[in-house]
LUMKELUM-362084 format. One record per residue (C-alpha): residue in one letter; x, y, z. Coordinates in steps of 0.5 Angstrom, whole numbers, padded with zeros to 4 digits. Last residue first. Layout:
BEGIN
{pt 'A'; {X; Y; Z}}
...
***
This chain:
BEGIN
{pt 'X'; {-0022; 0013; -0006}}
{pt 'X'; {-0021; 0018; -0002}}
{pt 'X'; {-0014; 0021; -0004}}
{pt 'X'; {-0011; 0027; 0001}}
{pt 'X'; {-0004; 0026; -0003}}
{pt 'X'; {0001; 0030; 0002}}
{pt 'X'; {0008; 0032; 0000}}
{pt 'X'; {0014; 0033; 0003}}
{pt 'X'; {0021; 0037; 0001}}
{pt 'X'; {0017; 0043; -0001}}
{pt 'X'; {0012; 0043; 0005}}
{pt 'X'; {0017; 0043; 0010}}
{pt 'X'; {0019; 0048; 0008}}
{pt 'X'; {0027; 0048; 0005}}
{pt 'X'; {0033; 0050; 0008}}
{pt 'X'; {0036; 0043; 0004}}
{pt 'X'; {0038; 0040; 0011}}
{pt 'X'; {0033; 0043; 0015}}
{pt 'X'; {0028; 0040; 0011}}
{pt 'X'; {0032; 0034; 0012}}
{pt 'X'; {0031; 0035; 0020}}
{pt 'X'; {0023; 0037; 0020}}
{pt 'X'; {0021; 0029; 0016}}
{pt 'X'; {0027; 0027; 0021}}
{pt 'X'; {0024; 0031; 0027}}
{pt 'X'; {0017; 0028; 0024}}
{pt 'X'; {0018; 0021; 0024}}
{pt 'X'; {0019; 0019; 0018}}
{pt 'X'; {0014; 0014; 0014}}
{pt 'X'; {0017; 0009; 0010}}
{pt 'X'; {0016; 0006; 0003}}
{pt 'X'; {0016; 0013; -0001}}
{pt 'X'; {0021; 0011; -0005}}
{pt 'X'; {0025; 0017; -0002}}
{pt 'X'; {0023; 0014; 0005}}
{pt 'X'; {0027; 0007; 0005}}
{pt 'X'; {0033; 0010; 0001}}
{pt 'X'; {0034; 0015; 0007}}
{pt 'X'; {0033; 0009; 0013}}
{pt 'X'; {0038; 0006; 0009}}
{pt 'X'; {0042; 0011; 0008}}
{pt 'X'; {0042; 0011; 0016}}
{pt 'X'; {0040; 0017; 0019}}
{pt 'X'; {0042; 0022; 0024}}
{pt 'X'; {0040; 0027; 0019}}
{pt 'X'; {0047; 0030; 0017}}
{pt 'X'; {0050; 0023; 0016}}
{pt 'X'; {0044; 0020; 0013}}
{pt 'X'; {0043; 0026; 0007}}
{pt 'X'; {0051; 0024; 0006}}
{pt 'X'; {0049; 0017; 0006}}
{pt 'X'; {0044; 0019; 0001}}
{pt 'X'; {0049; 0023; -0003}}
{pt 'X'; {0049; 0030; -0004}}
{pt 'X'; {0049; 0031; -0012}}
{pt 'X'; {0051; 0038; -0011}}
{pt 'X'; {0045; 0040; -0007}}
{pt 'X'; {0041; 0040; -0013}}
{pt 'X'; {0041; 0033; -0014}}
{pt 'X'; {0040; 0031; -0006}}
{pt 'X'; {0034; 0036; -0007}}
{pt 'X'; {0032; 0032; -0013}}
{pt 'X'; {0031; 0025; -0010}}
{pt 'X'; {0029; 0029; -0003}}
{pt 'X'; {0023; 0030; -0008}}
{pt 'X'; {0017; 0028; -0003}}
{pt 'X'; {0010; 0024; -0004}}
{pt 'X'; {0005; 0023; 0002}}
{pt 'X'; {-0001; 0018; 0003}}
{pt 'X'; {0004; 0013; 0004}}
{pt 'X'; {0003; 0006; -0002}}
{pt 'X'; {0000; 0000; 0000}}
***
């Protein structure tokens, strides 16, 4: 089942000089696993790391994440 939330952390490590997913780990406190898990949309980050990657990319959080109200 897919998260109700999407994100562009792929194109924000890119836009951050190619910044890879340990590197985004390492500031965030985080395995690169835990960051390739939630690029793909298979895992929920607690809010600190939803709010700490933001932080990273001195983004909103809305710009790094993005909720999908479906009601199907």
């Amino acid at each position: 089942m897919a998260l109700p939330f999407t994100n562009d952390i792929r194109t924000l490590r890119f836009l951050a000089g190619e910044m890879t997913q340990g590197d985004l780990g390492d500031r965030v406190g985080v395995t690169r696993q835990t960051i390739a898990a939630i690029e793909q949309g298979k895992y929920s980050p607690s809010l600190e790391v939803a709010f700490r990657i933001a932080h990273v990319f001195e983004k909103p959080l809305e710009a790094v994440f993005q909720w999908n109200d479906h009601k199907d």
